[in-house]
C-alpha positions as CSV (number, residue, x, y, z in Angstrom):
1,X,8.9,-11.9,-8.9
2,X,10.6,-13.9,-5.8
3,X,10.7,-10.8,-3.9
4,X,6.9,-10.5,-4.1
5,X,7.2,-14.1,-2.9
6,X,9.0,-14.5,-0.6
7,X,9.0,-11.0,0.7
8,X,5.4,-10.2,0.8
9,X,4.2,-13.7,0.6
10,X,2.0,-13.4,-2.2
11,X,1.2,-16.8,-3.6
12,X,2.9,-17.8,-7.1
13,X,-0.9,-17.3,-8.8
14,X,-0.9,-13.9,-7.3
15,X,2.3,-12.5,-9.3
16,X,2.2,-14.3,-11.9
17,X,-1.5,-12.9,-12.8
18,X,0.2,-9.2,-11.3
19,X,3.6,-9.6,-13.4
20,X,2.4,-11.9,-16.5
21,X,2.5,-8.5,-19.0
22,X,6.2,-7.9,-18.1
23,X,7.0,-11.4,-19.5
24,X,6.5,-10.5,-22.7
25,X,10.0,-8.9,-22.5
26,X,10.9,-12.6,-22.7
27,X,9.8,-12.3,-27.0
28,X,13.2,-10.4,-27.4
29,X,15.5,-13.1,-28.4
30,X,12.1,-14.9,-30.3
31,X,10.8,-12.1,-32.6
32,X,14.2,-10.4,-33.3
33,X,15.4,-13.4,-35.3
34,X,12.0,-13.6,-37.6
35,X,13.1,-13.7,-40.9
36,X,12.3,-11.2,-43.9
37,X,9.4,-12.6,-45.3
38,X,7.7,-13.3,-41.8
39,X,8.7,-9.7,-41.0
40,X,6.5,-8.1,-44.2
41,X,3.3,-10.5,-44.2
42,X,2.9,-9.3,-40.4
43,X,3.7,-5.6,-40.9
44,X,1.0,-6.0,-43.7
45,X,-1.5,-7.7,-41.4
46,X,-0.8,-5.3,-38.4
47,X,-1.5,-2.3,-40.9
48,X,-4.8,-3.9,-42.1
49,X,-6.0,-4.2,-38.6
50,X,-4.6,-1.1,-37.4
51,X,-6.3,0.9,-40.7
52,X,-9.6,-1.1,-39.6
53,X,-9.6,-0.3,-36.6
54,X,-9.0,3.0,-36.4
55,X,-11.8,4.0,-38.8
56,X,-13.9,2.2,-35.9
57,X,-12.2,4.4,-33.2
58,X,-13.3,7.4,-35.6
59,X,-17.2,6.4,-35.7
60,X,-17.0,5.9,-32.1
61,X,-16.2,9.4,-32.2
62,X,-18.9,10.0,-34.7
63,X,-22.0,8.3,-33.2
64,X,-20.7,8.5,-29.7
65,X,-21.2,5.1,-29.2
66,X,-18.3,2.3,-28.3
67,X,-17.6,0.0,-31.4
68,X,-14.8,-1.9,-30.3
69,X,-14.2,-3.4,-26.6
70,X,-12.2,-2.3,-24.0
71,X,-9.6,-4.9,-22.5
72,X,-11.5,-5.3,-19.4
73,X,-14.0,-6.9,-21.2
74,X,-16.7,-3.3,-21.4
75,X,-17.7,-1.9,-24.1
76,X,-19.4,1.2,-22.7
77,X,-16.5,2.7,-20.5
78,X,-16.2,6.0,-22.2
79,X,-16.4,9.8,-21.1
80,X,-17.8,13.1,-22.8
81,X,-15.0,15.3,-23.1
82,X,-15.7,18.8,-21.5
83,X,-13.7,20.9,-23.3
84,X,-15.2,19.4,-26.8
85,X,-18.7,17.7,-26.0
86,X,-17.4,14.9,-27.8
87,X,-17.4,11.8,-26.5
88,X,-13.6,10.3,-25.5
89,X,-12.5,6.8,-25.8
90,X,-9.4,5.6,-24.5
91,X,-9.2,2.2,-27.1
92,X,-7.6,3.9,-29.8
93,X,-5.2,1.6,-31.9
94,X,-1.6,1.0,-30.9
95,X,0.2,1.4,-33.8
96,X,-1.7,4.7,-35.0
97,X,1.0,7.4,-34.2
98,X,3.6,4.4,-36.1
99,X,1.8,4.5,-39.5
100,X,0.6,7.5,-39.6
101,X,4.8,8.3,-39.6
102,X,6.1,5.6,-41.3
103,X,3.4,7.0,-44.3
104,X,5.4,10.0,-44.6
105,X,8.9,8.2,-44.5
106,X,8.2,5.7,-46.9
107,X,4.9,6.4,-48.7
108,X,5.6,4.3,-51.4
109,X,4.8,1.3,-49.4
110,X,1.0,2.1,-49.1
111,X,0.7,2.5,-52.6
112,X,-1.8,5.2,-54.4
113,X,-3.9,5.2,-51.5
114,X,-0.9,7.1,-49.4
115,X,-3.1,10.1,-48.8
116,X,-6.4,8.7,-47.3
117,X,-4.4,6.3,-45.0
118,X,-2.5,9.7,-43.9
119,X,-6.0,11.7,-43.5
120,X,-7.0,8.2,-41.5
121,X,-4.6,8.0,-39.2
122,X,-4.6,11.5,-38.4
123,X,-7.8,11.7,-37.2
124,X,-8.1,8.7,-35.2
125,X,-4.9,10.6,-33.2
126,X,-7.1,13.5,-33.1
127,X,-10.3,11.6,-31.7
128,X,-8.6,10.6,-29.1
129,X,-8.5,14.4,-28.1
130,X,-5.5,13.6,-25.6
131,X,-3.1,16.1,-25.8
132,X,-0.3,14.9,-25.5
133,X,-0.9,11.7,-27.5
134,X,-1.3,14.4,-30.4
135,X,1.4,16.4,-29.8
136,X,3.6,13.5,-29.8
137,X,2.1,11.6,-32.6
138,X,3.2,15.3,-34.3
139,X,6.4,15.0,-33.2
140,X,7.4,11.5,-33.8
141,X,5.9,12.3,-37.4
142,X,8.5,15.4,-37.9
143,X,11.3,13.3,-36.4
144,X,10.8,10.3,-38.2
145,X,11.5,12.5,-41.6
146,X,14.1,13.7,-40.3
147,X,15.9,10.9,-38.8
148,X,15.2,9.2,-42.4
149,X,17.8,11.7,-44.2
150,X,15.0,13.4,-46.0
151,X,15.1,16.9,-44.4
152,X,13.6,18.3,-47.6
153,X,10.6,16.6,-47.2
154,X,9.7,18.1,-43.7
155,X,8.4,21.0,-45.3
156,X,5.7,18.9,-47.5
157,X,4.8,17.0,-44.1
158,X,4.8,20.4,-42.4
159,X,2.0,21.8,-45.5
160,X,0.3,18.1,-45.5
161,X,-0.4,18.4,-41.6
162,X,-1.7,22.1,-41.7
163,X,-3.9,21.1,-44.7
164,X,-5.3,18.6,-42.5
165,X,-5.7,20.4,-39.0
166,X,-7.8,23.5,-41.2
167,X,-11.3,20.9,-40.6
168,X,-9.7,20.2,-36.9
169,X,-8.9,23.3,-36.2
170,X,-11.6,24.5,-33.6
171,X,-11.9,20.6,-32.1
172,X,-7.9,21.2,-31.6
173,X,-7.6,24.4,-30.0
174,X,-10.8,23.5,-27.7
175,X,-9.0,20.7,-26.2
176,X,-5.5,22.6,-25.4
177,X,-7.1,25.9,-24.3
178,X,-9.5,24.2,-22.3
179,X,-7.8,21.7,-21.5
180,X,-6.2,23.0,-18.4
181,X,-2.7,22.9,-20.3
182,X,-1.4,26.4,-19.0
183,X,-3.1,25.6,-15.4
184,X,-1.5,21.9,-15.0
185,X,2.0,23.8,-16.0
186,X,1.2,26.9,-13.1
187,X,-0.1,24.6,-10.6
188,X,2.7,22.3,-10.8
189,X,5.5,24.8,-10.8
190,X,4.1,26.3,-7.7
191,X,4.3,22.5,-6.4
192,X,0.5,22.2,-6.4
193,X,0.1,18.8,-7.2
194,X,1.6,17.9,-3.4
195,X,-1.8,19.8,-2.2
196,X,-3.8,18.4,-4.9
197,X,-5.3,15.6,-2.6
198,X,-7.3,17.4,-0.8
199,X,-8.0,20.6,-2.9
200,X,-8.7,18.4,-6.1
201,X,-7.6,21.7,-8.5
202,X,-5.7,21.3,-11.6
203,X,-5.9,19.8,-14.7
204,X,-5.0,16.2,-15.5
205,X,-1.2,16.7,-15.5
206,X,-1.2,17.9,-11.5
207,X,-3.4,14.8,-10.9
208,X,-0.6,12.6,-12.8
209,X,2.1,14.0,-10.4
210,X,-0.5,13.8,-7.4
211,X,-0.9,10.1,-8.3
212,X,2.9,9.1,-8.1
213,X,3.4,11.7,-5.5
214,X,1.4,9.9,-3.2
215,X,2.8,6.6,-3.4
216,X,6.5,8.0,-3.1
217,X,5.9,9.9,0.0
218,X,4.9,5.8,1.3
219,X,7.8,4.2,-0.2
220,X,10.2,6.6,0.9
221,X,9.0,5.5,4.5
222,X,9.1,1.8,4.3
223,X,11.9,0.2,4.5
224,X,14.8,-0.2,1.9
225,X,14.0,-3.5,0.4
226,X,10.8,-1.9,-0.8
227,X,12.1,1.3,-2.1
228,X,14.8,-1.0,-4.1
229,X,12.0,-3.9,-5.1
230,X,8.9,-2.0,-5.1
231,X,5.6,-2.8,-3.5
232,X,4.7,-6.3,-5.2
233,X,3.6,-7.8,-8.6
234,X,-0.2,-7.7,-7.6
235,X,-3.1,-7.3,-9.6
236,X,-5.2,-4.2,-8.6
237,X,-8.2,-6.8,-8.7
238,X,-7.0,-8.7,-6.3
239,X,-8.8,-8.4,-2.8
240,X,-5.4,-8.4,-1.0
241,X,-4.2,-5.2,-2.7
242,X,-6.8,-3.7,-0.7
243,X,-5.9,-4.5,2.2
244,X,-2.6,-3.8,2.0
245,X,-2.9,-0.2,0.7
246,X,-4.9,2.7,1.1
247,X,-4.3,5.4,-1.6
248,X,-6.7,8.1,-2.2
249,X,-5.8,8.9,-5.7
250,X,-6.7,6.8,-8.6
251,X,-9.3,6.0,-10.9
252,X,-12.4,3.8,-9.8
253,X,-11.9,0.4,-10.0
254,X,-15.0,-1.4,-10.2
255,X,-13.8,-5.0,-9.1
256,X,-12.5,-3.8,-5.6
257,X,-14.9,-0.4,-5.5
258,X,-11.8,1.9,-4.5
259,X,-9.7,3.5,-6.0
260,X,-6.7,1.9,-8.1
261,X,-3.8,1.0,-5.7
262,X,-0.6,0.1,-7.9
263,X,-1.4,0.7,-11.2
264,X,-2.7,3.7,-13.1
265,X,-3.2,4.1,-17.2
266,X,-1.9,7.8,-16.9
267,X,1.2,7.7,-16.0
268,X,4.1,5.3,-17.0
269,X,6.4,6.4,-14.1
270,X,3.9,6.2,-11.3
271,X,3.8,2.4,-12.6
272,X,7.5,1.7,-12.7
273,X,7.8,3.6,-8.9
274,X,5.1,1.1,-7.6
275,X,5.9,-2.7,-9.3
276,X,9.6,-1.9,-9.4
277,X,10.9,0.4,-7.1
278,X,13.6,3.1,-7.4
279,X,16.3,0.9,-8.3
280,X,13.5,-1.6,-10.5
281,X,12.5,1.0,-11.9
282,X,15.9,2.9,-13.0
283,X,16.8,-0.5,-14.7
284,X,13.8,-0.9,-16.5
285,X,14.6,2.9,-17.8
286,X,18.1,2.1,-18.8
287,X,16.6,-0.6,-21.0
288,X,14.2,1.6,-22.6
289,X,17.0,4.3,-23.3
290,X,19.2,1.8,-24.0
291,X,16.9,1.1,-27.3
292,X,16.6,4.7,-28.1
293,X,20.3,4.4,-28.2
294,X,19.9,1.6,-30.4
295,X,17.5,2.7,-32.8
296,X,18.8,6.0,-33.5
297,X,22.4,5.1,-34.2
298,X,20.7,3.1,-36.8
299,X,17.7,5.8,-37.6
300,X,19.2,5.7,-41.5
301,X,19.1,2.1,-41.7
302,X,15.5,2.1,-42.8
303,X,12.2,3.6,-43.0
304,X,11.4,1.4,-39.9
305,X,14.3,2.2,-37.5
306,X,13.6,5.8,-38.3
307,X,10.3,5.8,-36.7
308,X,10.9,3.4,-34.2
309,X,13.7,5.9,-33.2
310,X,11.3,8.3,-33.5
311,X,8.4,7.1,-31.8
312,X,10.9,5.4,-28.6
313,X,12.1,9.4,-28.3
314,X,9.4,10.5,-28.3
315,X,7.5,7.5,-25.5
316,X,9.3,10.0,-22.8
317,X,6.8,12.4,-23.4
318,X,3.8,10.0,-23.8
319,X,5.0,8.5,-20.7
320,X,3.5,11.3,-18.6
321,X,0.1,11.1,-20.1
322,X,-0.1,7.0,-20.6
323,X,1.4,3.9,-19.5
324,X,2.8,2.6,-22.7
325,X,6.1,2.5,-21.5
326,X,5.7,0.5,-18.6
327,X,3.5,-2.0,-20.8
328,X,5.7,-4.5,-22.6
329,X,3.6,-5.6,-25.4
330,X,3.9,-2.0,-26.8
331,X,7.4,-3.1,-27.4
332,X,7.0,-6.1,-29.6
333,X,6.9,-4.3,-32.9
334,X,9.9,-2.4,-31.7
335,X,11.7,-5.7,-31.3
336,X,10.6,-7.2,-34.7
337,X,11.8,-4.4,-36.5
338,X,15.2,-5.2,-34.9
339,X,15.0,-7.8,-37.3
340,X,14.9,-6.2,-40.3
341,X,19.1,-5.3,-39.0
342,X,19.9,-8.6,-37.9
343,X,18.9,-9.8,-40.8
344,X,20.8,-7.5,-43.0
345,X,23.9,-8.3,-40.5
346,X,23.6,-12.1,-41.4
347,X,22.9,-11.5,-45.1
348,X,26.1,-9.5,-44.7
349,X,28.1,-12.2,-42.8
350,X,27.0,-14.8,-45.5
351,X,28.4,-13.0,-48.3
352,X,31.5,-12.2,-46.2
353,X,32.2,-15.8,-45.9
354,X,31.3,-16.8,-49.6
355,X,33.9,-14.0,-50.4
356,X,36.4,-15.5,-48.6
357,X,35.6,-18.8,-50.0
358,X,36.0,-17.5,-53.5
């Protein structure tokens, strides 16, 4: 923050409106410490409007019209997927891949109605026909069971999910076969994605590696305060990102009519290279394996520290398809379910001392 300051001599307004989603790191030490009962009235009110919102997501997918805004404030920024002819929006709920998870670790916590909100969250994964994003939502699903002690049960999960891909089937295998998947992996292993600038071939993946590509082959230029810092907390909107950088590769941002400059919603890393540098950025990774760490040494502890260990394992894949891990405030319910142990460690303390008081 005071190296965009004083360094690039952005004004205080500037990097606070470019760095303002990284303070919500700051929530740690707040929402760590919420006590039992605060901790299960929000879960409950995060899965209502998680399971409302993702039957919206669905019947965007359905009438191919947007039902729920965009954080930009649009309602109508959506694409028709190639590969499907269905239309692709890229508001699906947050906590999707977490439910749909925690509903096979602990089912008893949604009641009779266990299957539906399975058969619910599973599709809204599958609508948002990213491949990755269901792979991993997959994944963290399988791990979370297994992480949870109940190895016996990955078989049901294994017959549940096959029962419900049989509708999804042809939707499925449309998106990964044409979906570029085998090109992205042959394009890139023949280091493609360097050339991909100006031949614009490949899949999705190479122009994810083209993205950060371009913007290392500037740092590594510049001098060493910027590969170590980073080039700025700037908002992309901001007219003086613009004129201080000239990428090529990005999406089309509408405010400054070029192409993103700093920021890019497909690829964590490419986000951590540009706001926070190589040695920025190797901390901010440190603290994100750090809680992997954390959260499967205590995978057992609960049904919520199982897929949270799950789902953080799993956020390394995501990360080269989406910039959840270099978005704090996909982190908070991480940190409140931290609370759920720290509770249990002062319960424990308590009754330690009234032991010893005895």
């Amino acid at each position: 923050f005071l190296f965009s300051v004083v360094y690039y001599k952005f004004t205080l307004f500037d990097v606070l409106q470019g760095s303002r989603a990284y303070l919500l790191l700051f929530s740690l030490p707040i929402v760590c410490n919420m006590s039992e009962y605060n901790f299960k009235k929000l879960m409950k009110a995060v899965f209502i409007i998680t399971s409302i919102t993702c039957f919206l997501y669905i019947m965007q997918t359905a009438v191919g019209r947007p039902l729920m805004p965009y954080g930009d404030g649009t309602a109508d920024s959506y694409t028709i997927d190639f590969t499907t002819g269905l239309a692709r929006f890229y508001n699906m709920p947050p906590f999707t891949t977490f439910f749909l998870a925690l509903s096979f670790v602990n089912p008893q916590i949604f009641g009779k109605r266990v299957i539906i909100f399975r058969i619910l969250f599973f599709l809204a994964l599958v609508c948002s026909l990213g491949r990755t994003a269901i792979a991993a939502g997959i994944l963290v699903t399988f791990l979370a069971v297994f992480f949870s002690g109940k190895a016996s049960r990955l078989i049901k999960v294994g017959l549940a999910m096959s029962i419900l891909f049989i509708p999804l089937a042809d939707v499925i295998q449309d998106r990964f076969r044409k979906g570029e998947t085998d090109k992205d992996l042959s394009i890139l292993l023949k280091g493609g994605a360097i050339d991909y600038e100006n031949t614009n071939d490949g899949g999705t993946m190479t122009y994810r590696i083209a993205w950060v590509l371009e913007r290392y082959n500037y740092i590594i230029e510049r001098p060493i305060v910027e590969q170590i810092f980073g080039l700025g907390f700037i908002s992309d909107a901001n007219p003086k990102t613009v004129k201080k950088y000239n990428f090529r590769l990005g999406l089309y941002n509408p405010y400054t009519k070029t192409a993103t400059q700093l920021t890019t919603p497909d690829i964590a890393y490419g986000n951590l290279l540009t706001q926070w540098g190589f040695v920025g950025g190797s901390l901010y990774l440190i603290f994100v394996i750090s809680m992997i760490y954390f959260f499967y040494k205590r995978r057992k502890f609960n049904a919520y520290t199982a897929v949270v260990a799950a789902y953080l394992i799993a956020l390394l894949l995501l990360s080269f398809s989406g910039n959840e891990m270099s978005q704090p405030k996909n982190f908070i319910l991480y940190f409140i379910v931290l609370s759920t142990f720290i509770n249990k460690q002062k319960q424990d303390e308590i009754n330690s001392h009234r032991v010893r008081i005895g």
